[in-house]
N, C-alpha and C positions, 0 to 999 in steps of 0.2 A: 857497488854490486856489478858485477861481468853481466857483460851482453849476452842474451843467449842469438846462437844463428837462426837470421831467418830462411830456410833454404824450404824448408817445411809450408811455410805460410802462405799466407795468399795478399799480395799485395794489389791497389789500384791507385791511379792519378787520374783525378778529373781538373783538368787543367782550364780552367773557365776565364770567360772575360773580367767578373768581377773578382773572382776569389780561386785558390787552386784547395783541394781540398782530399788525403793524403788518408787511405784509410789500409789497415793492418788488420787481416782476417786470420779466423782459422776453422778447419770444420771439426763440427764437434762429433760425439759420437753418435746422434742420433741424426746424422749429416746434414745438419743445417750450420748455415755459415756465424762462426761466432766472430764479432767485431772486436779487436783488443786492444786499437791502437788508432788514434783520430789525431790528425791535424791540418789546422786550415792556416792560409795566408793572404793576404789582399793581393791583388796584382794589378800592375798597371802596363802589362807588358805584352796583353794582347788586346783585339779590337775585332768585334764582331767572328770571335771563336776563332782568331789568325792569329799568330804569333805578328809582332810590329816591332818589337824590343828584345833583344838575345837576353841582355843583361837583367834585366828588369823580371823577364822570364824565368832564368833561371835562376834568381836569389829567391822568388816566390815560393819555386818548388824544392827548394832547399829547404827554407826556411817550415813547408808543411811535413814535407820529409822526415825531419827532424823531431820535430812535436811529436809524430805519429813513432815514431823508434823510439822514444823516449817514453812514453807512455805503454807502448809492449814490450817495453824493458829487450829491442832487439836492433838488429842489423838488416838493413834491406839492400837487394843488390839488382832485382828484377823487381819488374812493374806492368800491369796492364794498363794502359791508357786511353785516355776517352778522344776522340776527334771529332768535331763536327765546323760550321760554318759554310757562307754563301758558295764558296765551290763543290760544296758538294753538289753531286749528281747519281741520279738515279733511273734505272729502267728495267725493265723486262722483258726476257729474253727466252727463248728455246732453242733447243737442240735435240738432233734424233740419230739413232746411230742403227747399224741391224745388229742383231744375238746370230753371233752366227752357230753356238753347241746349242741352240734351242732354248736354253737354260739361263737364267741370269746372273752373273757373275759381279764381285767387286770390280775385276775390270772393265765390266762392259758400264757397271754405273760412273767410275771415275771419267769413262771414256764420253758418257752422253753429257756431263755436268764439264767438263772440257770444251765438248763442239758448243753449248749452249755458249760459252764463256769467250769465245772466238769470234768476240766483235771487235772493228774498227773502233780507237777512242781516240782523243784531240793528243797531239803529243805531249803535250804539259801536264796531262793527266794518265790518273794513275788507278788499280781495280785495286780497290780497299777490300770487298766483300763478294763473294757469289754464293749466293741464300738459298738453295733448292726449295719451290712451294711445293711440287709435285709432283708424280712420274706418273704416265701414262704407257698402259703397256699393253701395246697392241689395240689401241682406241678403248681402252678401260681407264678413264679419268680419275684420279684424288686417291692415287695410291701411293704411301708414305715411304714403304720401304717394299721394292721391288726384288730383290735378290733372292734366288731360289725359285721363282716363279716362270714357268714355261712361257716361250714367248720367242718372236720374230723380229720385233720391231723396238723399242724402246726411245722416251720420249722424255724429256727436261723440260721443267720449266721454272726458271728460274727469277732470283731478283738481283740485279746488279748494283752494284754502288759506286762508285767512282772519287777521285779526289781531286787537289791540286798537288803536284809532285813537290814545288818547292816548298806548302805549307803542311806537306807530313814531314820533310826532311827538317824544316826550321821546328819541327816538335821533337822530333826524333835529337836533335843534336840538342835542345836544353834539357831535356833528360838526362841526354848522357855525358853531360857537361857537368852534371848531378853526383854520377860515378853509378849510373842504374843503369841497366840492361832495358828495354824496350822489348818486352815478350811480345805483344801485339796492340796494334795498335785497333780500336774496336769504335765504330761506331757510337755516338752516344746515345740517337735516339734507340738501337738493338738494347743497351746496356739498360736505360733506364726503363724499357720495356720488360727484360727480365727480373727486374724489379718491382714494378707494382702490378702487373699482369697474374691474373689467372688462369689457369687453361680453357675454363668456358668460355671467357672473356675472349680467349684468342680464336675459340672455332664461332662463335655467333656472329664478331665483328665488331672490330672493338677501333678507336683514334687515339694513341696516348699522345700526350700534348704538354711539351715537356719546356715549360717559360724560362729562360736563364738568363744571365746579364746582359749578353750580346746577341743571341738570336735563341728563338724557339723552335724547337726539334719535334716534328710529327714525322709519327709512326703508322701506319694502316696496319691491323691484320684482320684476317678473315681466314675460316676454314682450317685453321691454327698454323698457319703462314702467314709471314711478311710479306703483302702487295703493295704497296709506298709507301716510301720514304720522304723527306722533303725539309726544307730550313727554311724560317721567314726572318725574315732581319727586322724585326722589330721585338724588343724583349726590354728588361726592365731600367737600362741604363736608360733609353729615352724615356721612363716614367719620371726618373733621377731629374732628366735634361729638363725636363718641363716645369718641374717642381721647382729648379732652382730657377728656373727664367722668371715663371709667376711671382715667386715668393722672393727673388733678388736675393738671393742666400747663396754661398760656394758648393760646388756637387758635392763633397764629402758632409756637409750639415744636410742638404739636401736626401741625400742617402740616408742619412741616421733619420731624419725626421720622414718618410717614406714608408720605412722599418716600424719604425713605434708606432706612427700616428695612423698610417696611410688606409685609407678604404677605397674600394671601389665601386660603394655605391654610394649618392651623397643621402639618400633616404636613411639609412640603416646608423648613420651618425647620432649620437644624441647628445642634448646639450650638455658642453661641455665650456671650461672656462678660457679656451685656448691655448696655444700651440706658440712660445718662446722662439721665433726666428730667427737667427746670429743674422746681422747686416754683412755686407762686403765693406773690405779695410776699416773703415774709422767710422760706418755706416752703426747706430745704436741699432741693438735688439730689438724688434716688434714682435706684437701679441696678436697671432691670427688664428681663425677657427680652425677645427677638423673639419668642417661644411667645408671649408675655399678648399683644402688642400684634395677631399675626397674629388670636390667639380673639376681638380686639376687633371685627377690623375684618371677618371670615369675615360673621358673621349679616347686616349691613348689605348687603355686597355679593350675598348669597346672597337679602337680602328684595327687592334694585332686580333681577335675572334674574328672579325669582318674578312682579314687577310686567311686565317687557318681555312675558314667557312669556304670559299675564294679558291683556294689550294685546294680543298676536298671534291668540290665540285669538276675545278680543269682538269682533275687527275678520273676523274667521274669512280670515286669512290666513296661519295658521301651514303648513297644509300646500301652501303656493307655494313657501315657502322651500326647495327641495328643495338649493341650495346653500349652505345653512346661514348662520352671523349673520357678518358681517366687523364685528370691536371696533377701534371706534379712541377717539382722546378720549386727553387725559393719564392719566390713568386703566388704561389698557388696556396701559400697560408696568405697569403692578404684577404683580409673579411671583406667577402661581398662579391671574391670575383667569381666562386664556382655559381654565382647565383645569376650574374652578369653573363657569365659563360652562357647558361642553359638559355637565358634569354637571347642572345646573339647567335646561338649556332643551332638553336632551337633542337637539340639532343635532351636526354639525359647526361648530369654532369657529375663525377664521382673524384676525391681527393685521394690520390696516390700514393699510399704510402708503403715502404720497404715491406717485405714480408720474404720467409724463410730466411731471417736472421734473425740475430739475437746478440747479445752481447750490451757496448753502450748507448744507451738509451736516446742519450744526441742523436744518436744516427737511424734508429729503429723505428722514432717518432716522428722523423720529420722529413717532408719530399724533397727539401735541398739536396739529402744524400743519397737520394737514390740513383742517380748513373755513377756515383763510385760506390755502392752496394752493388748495381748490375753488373760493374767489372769485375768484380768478387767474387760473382753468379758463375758469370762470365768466365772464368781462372779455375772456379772448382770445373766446370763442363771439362774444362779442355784438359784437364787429368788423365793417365790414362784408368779406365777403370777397372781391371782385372779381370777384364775377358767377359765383362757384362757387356748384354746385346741391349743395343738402343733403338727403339721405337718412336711413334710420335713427333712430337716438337723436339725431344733429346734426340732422337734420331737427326733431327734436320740441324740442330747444333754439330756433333760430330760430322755431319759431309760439309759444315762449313768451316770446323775446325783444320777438315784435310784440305780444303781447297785453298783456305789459304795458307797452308803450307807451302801447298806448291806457288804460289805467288811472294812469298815471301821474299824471293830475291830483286822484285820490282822495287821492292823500299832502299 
């Protein structure tokens, strides 16, 4: 059977510490994004959301690449990709420009979301994102879309993001070592944000809390803007690491037994006949509870809430959150943690899953996939849309989708 092209579709790569994971969209006609094509692969080729191995890297994303074209029966050639880890950085910024026709114009917004954008950064680093929260016009605050509106003064306030230059370029070159184009490279925690997010969720104030192999990605928003952003380095590979110290078992048995067995509260356990252990080299198999394994894994997950809680307070945006943390991330199916959570971060705690997709069910029911569902999200926004006006939160996608146009030559 011939390939059909995919030039039409909507491709994403979420290139993670444990796994890369390779998804093939398309919108359907009632425009919601239909998923038609899934593949995942292990990877051993990054560490703490950094690429560390070229090689190892790019056979992973090959390797999901491939599954996922084979499965939508197509060709991929471009890709949105996910970036996140400990270099990231983040802040917020203003700019003010005057209206000199009175009147406000596209130029005069491109022009204030420019002067906002016109800070000093480290040289090594690099502007991944600049987020418009909101314009102020003429000392009238939490105006979404100012153009057209009479006015002297005009005012940005924006959210910044930052990277490390040589860990977009070492993403950037396994991709396209791939034979894929690199359409943009997007934030994970924005992505997985457009994924399990509501619109109320975003104007009350919402923490999405996004646990993955190598680090956990928070997201702030408030007033249906993004006010931080932020990475903890602690995520589920150190649940792995603990399990196999405890348990004297190799991280890959480790992993599987984590997966099947693992809870995060030791109460919520019930007796059970135990838990098959592989020994290290010549070491026999032992029989141990789900009790030891949940007491292993409890303190770790209970010290990474400790850390988010930690983060929301120094950022002093713990009390926006009035709609408490939405947990997504492979991670966030483990029994006992959104209960753990609530207890630790003392919110409301809610599980994140995809929504405005459809397609395979793998992917629709489960929060692993949602930062490559949000690139998906992500990939339909930045369409162009046939002269339809954008308000709201789509409104504030579209001035991010031009902004970084214009930055695009810093990659």
């Amino acid at each position: 059977m011939s390939r059909r092209q995919a030039t039409e579709y909507l491709v994403s790569l979420d290139v993670g510490t444990s796994k890369v994971a390779a998804l093939i969209g398309e919108v359907s006609q009632a425009g919601l994004v239909r998923v038609i094509g899934l593949g995942t692969a292990p990877t051993r080729g990054l560490k703490k959301g950094v690429v560390v191995n070229i090689e190892a890297t790019v056979e992973s994303i090959r390797r999901a690449v491939e599954a996922a074209e084979l499965m939508a029966n197509c060709r991929v050639r471009a890709a949105h990709v996910g970036i996140t880890g400990s270099h990231i950085r983040s802040l917020n910024s203003v700019g003010v420009v005057p209206i000199r026709h009175r009147e406000i114009g596209q130029r005069d917004v491109d022009a204030v979301i420019e002067a906002a954008s016109a800070l000093a950064i480290p040289a090594d680093q690099q502007i991944l994102h600049v987020i418009p929260q909101e314009f102020v016009v003429d000392g009238q605050e939490g105006i979404l879309d100012p153009i057209g509106m009479s006015a002297v003064r005009l005012e940005a306030k924006v959210h910044m993001v930052t990277g490390t230059l040589s860990a977009a370029q070492n993403l950037y070159k396994c991709v396209e070592r791939c034979g894929l184009t690199v359409e943009k490279l997007v934030l994970q925690h924005l992505a997985s944000a457009d994924a399990v997010l509501s619109p109320d969720e975003r104007d009350l104030g919402v923490a999405v809390v996004d646990i993955g192999g190598g680090t956990t990605d928070i997201a702030v928003f408030k007033g249906g803007s993004i006010r931080h952003t932020a990475v903890v380095p602690i995520a589920g590979d150190l649940v792995t690491s603990d399990v196999a110290v405890a348990f004297r078992t190799p991280g890959q048995h480790a992993e599987q037994i984590k997966l099947k067995y693992g809870c995060a509260l030791p109460e919520m356990v019930q007796h059970d006949p135990g838990i098959e252990v592989p020994g290290v080299g010549d070491t026999p198999p032992r029989r141990l509870s789900r009790q030891m394994l949940a007491e292993v894994m409890r303190p770790r997950y209970e010290e990474l809430f400790r850390y988010v809680r930690k983060e929301l307070h120094r950022a002093d945006v713990y009390d926006l959150i009035a709609g408490g943390v939405v947990l997504t991330g492979g991670a966030a199916q483990t029994p006992g943690i959104l209960e753990l959570a609530e207890e630790v971060l003392d919110v409301a705690v809610r599980l994140g899953l995809p929504h405005q997709v459809e397609g395979i069910e793998e992917v629709t029911r489960s929060p692993a996939y949602a930062t490559g569902v949000g690139l998906l999200l992500f990939a339909r926004q930045q369409r162009p849309a046939g002269g339809s006006h954008l308000s709201g939160t789509a409104g504030m996608q579209h001035w991010m989708g031009r902004v970084q146009g214009w930055l695009k030559g810093h990659f």
